[in-house]
N, C-alpha and C positions, 0 to 999 in steps of 0.2 A: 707574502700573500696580502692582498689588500684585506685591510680590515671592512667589517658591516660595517653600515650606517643604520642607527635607530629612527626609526620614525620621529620620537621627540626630538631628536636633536636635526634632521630635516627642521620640522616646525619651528624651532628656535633660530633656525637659521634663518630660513623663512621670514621672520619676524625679525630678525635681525634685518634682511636687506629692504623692506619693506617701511620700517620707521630710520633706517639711517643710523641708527644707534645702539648701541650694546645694551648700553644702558635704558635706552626707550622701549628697547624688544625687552630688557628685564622685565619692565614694571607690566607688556602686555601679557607676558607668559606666568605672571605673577612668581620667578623666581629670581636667584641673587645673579648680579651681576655677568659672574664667575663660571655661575652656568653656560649659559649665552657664549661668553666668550668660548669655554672648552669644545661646544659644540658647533662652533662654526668651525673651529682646528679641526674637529673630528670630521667633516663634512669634506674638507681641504685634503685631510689624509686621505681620505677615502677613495678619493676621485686620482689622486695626488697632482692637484692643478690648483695654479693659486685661483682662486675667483674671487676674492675678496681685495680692495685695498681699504685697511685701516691706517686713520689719521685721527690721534686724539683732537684736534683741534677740528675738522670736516667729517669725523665719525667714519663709518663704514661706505664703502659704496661698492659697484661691480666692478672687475676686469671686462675685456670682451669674453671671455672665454667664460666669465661668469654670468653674464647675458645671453650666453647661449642655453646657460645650463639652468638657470632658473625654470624659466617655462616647463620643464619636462621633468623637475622637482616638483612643482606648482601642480601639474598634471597627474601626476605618482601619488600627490597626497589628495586630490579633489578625488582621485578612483580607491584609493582606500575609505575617504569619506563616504562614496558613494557605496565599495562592498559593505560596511558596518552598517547601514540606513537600510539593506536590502535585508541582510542577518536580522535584524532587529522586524523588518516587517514579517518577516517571516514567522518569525517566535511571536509576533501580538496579534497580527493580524491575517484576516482569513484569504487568502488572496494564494495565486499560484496554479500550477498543473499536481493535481493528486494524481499519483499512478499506485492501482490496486492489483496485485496478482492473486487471480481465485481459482480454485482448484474443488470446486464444488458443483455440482451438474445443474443442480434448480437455481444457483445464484442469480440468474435473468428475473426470478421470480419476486426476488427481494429488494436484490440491489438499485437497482432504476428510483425505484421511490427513496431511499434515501436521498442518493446523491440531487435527486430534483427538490428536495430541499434547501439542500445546500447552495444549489444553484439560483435556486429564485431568490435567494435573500443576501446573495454575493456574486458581484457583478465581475468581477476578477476572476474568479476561478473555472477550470476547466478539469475536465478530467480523462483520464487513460486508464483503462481496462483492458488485460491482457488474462486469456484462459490459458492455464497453466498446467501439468498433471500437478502430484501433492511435492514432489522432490523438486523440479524447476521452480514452485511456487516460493517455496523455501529458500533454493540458491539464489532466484533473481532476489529476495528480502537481504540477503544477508552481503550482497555484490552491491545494491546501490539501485538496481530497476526498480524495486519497487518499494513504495513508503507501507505498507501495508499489504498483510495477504489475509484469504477467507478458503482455508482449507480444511483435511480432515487431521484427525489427531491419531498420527501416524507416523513414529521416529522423529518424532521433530526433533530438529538441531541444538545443539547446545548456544547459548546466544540468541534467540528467540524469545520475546514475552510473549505466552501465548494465556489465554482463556477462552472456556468456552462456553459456546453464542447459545447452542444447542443442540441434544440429543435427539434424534430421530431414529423411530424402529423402522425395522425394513414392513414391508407391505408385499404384496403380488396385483402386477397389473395385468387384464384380463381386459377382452374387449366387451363390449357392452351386452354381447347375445350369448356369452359364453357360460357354461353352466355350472361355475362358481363367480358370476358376478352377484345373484342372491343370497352369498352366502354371508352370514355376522362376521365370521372371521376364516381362515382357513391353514391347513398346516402342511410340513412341510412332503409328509406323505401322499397328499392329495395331489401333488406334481408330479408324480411317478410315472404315470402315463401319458404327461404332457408335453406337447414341441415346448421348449425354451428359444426367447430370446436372451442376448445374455448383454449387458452392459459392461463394454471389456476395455474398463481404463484401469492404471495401474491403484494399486491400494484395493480399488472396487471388485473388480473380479475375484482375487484371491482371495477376496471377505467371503464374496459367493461361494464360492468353490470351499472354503472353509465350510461352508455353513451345511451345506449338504454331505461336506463327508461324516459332519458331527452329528445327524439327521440317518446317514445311512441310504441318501438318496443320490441315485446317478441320472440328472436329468436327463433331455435327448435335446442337446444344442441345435438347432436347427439356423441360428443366425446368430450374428455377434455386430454388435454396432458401438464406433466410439464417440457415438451422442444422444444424450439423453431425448432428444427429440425423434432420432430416428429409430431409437428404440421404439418409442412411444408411438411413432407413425406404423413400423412393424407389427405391433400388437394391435394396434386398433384395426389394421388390415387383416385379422388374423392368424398372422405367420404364427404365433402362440404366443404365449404369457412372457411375464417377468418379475424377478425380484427388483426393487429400488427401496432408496429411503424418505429423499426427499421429494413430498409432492409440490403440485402445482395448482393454479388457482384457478385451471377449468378441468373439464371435462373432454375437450377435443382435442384430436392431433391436428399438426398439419395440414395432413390430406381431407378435414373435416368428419372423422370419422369417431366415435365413441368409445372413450375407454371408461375401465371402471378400477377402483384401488379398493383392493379389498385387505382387512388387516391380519397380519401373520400371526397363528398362536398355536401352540404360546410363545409369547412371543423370545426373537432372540435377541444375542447381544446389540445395543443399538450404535449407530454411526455415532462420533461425537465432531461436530463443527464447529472451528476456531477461527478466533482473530490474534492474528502474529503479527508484532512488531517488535522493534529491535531495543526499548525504553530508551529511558533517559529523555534528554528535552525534545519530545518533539517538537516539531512545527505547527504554529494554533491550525492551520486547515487540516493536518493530521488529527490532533485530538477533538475537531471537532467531526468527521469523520467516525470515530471511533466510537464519541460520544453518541452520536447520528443511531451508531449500529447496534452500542447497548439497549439504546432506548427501544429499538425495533424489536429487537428480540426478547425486552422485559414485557412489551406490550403483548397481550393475548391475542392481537395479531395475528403472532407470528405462528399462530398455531393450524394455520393454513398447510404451513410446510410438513405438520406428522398427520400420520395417518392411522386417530386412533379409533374410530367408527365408520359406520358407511351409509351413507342415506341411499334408501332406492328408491327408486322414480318410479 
């Protein structure tokens, strides 16, 4: 079996046919002799082709077959040179394609102002967002798709650093004429009579569905939608109401029509929303990212997204 060749002794090679001497290539690789020489034998074995002719008296020089083989040694190590250069920008500097998987329905509400931070003050980076439910969001972290995800805290994997961003109560959304939009807060008995729309992604629904069996309430589904928007478009049209958690930073759907978020009491268990990544070294446009996302959610901000009173108009 042919044996490896190490990288250093390439380079010592290298530097052997380059100064002409064993002993010239010593003093550039700043080791003995001895070295030099074992590593051009090993380079020789390797290949098992002589490329080298040594003469103590005219030193080292190439065969033809070692003129051939130069160049594509020479090339082997300028693209090794070149992967370490890339590793290392990666680890200090902020430059690259971030790819984030989010499994969160109002993340449109949050995310854009970070990453336009990021963007305006690094001219290299781009970025990828991919909506995920909370399980794909997970597998794509822990497979390599994604450097980052923004899910709920829900079974998460073992292998995941995860913390979290923020707790959010559920709320009821209602449309604007509707006769608990007035209301300070409202519970979960006062939906007994009411069409439901229902927000039917995975983790979300069965939180719902939880929530009213623990309530004692059997709403009257009337529609199911698996986007937070066209939920939102539904209720302001008055197909009827809905549970969510995280809100947004107006008042209109889509269709230009008025919704109102009124808060659930008392209130129940709340969503909890994470940031999962997998530690260890990331990459500086990862942690700054991350850092991007702590800072958003220690600011009061972010208090845009719970819904703990209600202004009426």
């Amino acid at each position: 079996m042919t044996p490896d060749i190490s990288l250093k002794a390439l380079r010592y090679f290298m530097a052997a046919i380059r100064t002409g001497s064993i002993t010239g290539a010593a003093k550039v690789v700043n080791v003995v002799p001895s070295a030099v020489h074992t590593a051009v034998n090993q380079v020789e074995a390797s290949f098992g082709l002589q490329l080298t002719i040594r003469n103590r008296a005219k030193g080292i020089s190439l065969t033809a077959t070692g003129q051939q083989m130069v160049p594509k040694i020479q090339s082997l190590l300028d693209e090794y040179g070149s992967l370490m250069r890339d590793g290392s920008d990666m680890r200090f500097q902020v430059s690259g394609v971030l790819t984030v998987g989010y499994y969160a329905p109002a993340a449109p509400a949050f995310m854009p102002q970070i990453i336009e931070r990021i963007l305006a003050d690094n001219a290299d980076v781009a970025a990828k967002f991919t909506e995920c439910d909370n399980q794909s969001a997970q597998d794509g972290l822990m497979s390599g798709a994604h450097d980052v995800i923004v899910c709920v805290a829900n079974a998460m994997k073992p292998g995941i650093v995860y913390e979290t961003l923020l707790e959010v109560p559920a709320y009821i959304l209602v449309p604007k004429n509707h006769r608990l939009a007035t209301r300070s807060q409202v519970s979960m008995q006062d939906l007994c009579d009411e069409n439901f729309v229902l927000l039917d992604l995975p983790v979300v629904s069965e939180y719902y569905a939880g929530q009213f069996d623990q309530a004692g309430v059997a709403p009257k589904i009337v529609a199911t939608a698996t986007s937070l928007e066209m939920v939102r478009s539904l209720v302001g049209r008055g197909v009827g109401c809905s549970m969510l958690h995280m809100a947004v930073a107006n008042d209109l759907t889509y269709a230009g029509d008025k919704v109102v978020a009124v808060p659930l009491g008392p209130s129940v268990e709340p969503f909890k929303i994470v940031l999962g990544h997998l530690g260890g070294n990331l990459r500086r446009l990862v942690q700054v990212f991350i850092e991007e996302l702590r800072s958003y959610f220690e600011d009061e901000g972010a208090e845009i997204l719970r819904v703990r009173s209600k202004l009426i108009e």
